[in-house]
C-alpha positions as CSV (number, residue, x, y, z in Angstrom):
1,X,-7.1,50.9,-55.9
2,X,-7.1,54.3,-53.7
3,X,-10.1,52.8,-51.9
4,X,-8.6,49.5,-51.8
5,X,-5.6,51.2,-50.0
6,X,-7.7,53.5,-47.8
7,X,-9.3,50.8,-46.3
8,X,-6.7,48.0,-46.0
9,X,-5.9,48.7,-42.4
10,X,-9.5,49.2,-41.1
11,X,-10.3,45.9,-42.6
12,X,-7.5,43.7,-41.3
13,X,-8.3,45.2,-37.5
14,X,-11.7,44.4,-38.0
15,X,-10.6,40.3,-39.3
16,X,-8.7,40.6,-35.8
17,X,-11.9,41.5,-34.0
18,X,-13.6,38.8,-35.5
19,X,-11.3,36.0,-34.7
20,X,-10.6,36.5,-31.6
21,X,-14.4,37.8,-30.1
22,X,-16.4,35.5,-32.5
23,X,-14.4,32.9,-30.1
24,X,-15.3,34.7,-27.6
25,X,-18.4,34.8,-28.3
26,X,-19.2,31.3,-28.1
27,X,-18.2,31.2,-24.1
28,X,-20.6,34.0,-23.9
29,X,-23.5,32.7,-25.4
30,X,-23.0,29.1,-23.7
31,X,-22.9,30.9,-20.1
32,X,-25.9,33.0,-20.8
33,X,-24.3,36.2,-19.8
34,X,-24.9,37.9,-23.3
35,X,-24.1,41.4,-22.2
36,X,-20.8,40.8,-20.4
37,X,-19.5,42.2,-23.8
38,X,-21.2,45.4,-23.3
39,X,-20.5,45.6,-19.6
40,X,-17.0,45.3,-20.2
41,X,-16.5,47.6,-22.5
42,X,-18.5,50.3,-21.1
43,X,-16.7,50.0,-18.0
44,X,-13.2,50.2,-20.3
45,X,-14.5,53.2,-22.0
46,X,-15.2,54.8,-18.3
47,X,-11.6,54.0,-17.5
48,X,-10.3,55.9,-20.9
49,X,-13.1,58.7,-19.9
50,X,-11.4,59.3,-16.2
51,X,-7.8,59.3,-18.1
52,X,-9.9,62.1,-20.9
53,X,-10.8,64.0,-17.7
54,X,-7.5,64.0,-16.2
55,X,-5.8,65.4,-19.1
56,X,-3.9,62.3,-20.4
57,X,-4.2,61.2,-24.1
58,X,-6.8,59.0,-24.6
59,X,-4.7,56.6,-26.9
60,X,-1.6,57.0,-25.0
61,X,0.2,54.7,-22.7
62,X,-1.3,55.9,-19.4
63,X,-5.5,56.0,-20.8
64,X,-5.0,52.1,-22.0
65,X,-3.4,50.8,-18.3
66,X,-6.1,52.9,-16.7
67,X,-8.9,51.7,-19.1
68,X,-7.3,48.0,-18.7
69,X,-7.5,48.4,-14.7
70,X,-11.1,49.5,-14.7
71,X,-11.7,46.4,-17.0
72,X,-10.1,44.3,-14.3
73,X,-12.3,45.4,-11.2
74,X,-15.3,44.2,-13.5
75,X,-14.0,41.5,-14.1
76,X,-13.0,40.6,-10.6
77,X,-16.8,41.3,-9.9
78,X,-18.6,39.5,-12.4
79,X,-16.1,36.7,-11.6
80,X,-17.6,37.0,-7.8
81,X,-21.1,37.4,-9.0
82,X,-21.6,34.1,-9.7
83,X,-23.2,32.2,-7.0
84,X,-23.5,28.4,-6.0
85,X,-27.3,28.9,-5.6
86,X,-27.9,31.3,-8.6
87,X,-30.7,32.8,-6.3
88,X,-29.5,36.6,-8.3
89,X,-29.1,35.8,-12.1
90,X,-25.2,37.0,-12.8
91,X,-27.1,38.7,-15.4
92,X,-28.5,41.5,-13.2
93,X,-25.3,42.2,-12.1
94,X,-23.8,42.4,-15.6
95,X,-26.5,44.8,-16.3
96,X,-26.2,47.0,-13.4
97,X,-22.5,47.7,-13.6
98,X,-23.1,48.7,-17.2
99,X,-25.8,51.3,-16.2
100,X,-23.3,52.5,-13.6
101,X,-20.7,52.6,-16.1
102,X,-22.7,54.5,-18.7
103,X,-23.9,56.6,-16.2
104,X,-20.3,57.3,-14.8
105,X,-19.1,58.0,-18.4
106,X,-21.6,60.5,-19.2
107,X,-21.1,62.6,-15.8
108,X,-17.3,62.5,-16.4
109,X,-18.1,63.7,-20.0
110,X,-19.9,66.4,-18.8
111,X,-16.9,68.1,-17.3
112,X,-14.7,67.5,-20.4
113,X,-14.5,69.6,-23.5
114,X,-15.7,68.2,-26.7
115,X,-17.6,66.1,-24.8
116,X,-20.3,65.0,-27.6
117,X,-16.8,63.9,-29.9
118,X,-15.9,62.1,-27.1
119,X,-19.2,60.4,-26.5
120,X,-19.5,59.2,-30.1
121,X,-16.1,58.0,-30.1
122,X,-16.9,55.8,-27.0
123,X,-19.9,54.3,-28.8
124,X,-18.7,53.7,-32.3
125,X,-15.2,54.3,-32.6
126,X,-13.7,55.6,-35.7
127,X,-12.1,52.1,-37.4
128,X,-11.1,54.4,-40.1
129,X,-8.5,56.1,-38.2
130,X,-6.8,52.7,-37.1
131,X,-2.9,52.9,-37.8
132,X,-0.7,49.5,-38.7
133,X,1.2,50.3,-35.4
134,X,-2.1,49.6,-33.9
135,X,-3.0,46.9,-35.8
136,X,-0.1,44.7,-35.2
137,X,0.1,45.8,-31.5
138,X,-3.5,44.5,-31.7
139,X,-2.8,41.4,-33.9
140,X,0.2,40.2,-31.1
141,X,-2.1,40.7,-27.9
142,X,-5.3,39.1,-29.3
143,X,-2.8,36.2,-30.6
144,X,-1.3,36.0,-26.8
145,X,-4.7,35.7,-25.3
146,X,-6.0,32.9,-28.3
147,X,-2.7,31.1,-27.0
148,X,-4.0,31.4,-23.1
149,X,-7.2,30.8,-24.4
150,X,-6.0,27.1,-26.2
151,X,-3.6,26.0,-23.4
152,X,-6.7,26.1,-20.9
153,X,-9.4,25.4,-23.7
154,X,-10.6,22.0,-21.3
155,X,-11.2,24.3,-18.7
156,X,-12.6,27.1,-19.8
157,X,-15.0,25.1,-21.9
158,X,-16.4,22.7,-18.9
159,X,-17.0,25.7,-17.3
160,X,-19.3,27.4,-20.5
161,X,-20.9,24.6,-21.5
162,X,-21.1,22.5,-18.5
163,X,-20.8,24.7,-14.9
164,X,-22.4,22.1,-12.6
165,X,-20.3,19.7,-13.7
166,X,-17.2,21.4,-13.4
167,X,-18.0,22.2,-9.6
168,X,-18.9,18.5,-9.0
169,X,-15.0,18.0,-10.4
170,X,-13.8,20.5,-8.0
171,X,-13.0,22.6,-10.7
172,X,-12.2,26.3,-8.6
173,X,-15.3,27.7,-11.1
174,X,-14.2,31.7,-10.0
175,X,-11.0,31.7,-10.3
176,X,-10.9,30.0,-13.5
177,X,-13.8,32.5,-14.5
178,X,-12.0,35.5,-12.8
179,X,-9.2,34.5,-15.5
180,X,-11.5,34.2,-18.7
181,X,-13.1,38.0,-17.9
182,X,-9.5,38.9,-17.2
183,X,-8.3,38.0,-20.6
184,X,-11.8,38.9,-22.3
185,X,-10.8,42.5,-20.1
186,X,-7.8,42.7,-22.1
187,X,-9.6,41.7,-25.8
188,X,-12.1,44.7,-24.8
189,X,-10.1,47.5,-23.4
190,X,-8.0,47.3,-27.3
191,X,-11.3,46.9,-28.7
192,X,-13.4,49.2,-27.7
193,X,-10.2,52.3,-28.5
194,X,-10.5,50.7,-32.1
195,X,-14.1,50.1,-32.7
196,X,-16.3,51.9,-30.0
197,X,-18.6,50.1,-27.4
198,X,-21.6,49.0,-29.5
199,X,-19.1,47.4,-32.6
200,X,-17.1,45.0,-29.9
201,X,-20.3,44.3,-28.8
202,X,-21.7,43.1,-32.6
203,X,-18.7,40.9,-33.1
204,X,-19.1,39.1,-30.4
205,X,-22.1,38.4,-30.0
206,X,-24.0,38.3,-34.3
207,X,-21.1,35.9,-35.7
208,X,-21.9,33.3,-32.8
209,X,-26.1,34.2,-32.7
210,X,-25.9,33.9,-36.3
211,X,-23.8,30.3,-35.9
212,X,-25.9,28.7,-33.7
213,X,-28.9,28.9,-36.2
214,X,-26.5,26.7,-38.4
215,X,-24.6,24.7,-36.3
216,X,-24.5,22.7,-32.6
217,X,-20.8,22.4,-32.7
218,X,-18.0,24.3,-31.9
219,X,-15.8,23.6,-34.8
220,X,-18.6,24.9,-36.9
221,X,-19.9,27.8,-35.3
222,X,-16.8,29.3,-35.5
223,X,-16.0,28.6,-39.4
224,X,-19.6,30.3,-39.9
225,X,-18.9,33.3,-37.7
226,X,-15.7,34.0,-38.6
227,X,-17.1,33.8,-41.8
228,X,-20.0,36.1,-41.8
229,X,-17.7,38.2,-39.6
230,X,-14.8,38.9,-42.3
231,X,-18.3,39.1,-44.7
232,X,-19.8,42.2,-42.7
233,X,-16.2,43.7,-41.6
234,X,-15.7,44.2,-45.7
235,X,-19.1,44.9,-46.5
236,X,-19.3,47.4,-43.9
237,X,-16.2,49.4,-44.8
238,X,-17.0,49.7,-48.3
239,X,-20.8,50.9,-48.1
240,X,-19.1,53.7,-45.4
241,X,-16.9,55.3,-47.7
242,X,-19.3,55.1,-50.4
243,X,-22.4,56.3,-48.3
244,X,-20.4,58.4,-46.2
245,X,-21.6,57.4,-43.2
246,X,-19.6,56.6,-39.7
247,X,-18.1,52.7,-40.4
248,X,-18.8,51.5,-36.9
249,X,-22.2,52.7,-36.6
250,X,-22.2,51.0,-40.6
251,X,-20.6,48.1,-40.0
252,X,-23.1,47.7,-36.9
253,X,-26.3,47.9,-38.6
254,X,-25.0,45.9,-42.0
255,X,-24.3,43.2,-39.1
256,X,-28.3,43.9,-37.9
257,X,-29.4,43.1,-41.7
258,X,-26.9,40.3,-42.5
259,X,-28.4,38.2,-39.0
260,X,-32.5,38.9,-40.5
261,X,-31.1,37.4,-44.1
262,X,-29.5,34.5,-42.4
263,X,-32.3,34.2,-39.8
264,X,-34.9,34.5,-42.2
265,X,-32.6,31.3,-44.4
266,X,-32.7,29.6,-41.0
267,X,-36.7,29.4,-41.4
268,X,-36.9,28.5,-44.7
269,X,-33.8,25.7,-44.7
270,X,-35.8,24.6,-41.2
271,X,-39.6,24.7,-42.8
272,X,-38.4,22.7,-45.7
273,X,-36.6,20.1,-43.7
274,X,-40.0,19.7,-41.5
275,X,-42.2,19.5,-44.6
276,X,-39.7,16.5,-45.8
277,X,-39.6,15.0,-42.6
278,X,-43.4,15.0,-42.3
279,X,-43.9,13.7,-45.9
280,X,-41.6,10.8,-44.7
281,X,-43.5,10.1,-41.9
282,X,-46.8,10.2,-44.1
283,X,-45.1,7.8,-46.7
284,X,-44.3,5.4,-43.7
285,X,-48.0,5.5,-42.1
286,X,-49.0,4.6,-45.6
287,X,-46.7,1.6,-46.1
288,X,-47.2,-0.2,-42.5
């Protein structure tokens, strides 16, 4: 019960994470920009780095609007990045600001004291720590941007799944994207205070890689990576406090084995429908 207790709060931040970036996570996938995530939050972790630097607390008031304000210049970029022509993969871009950013962070860190606490912190978090102010703080904003996200769902799915068609239907493809990495800047900059760089980074982008080895729909592929994200979240925070081991970097790498199990059920569900499907055919030559 005093484990039960212990990790009640950790757990129910981490079922927030995985609703609203395992939707998330779907848009990212679709567009192809799989390290957005990572970019993102990187770049939010340099903005809570330069509030470290300047003395502020880095959970206070003044490190989140400064973090959120970095989050917003990348997004304003990687909104811009994306050319009619596509002669420069938005990708490269994606990837260069997060070397920049990482690069940034580390120099800044250099300067600070406890630097190493602070670079661990940026990477994994410490979910443990998470209060119930936080977590409902966190609960209303992720359930302001789902709202955004379902009012302009048409939109902002056209534009995942379909881009040239949504520029044949005049669709104004950057703004409307400027807006998604907006509100995917505000999911992150919380995030990545909670749950460190490389855990945001998991559930957004496992839940919906391990979906789409299930599932071609959307309905779907969210039920399954909501799913195996509440799966991992609880799995995760129990082997931590019983191995003793950091929970984010723990919750990360039971993510890494839970995707090889389901990957590995993917081939076998996926041979044995080819082995029926080639015994039909068989049947069929035989009969004609």
């Amino acid at each position: 019960m005093e484990i039960f207790l212990f990790l009640l709060a950790p757990f129910v931040a981490s079922l927030i994470l995985t609703g609203i970036h395992a939707y998330l996570g779907v848009h990212v996938v679709e567009r192809g920009v799989i390290f957005v995530d990572l970019a993102l939050a990187q770049i939010a972790a340099l903005g809570a780095t330069v509030a470290i630097v300047a003395g502020m607390d880095p959970h206070g008031r003044n490190s989140y609007w400064i973090s959120l304000g970095f989050t917003f210049l990348g997004a304003a970029i990687f909104a811009l990045a994306r050319t009619r022509r596509g002669h420069i993969p938005q990708e490269a871009f994606i990837g260069i600001a997060y070397s920049v950013a990482s690069a940034m962070a580390i120099l800044l860190m250099s300067k600070a004291t406890g630097e190493t606490e602070h670079l661990k912190d940026m990477l994994v978090g410490n979910i443990l720590a998470v209060s119930w102010p936080e977590v409902r703080k966190t609960a209303i904003l992720y359930a302001l941007v789902g709202i955004f996200h379902y009012v302009f769902r048409k939109k902002f799915l056209l534009i995942s799944m379909n881009h040239e068609k949504a520029e044949s239907l005049g669709v104004s493809v950057r703004f409307w994207d400027f807006l998604f990495y907006a509100s995917f800047g505000f999911v992150v900059t919380s995030s990545v205070a909670i749950a460190g760089v490389l855990l945001v980074f998991c559930y957004l982008i496992v839940p919906s890689v391990g979906a789409m080895l299930f599932a071609d729909r959307i309905g779907p592929r969210l039920a399954i990576g909501w799913t195996m994200g509440t799966l991992v979240s609880a799995l995760g925070c129990y082997l931590s406090v019983q191995l003793d081991t950091p929970t984010g970097a723990t919750i990360v790498v039971t993510f890494g084995g839970v995707l090889v199990v389901m990957f590995l059920l993917h081939l076998v569900v996926h041979h044995g429908r080819s082995t029926e499907l080639a015994g039909s055919r068989a049947a069929q030559r035989e009969l004609s």
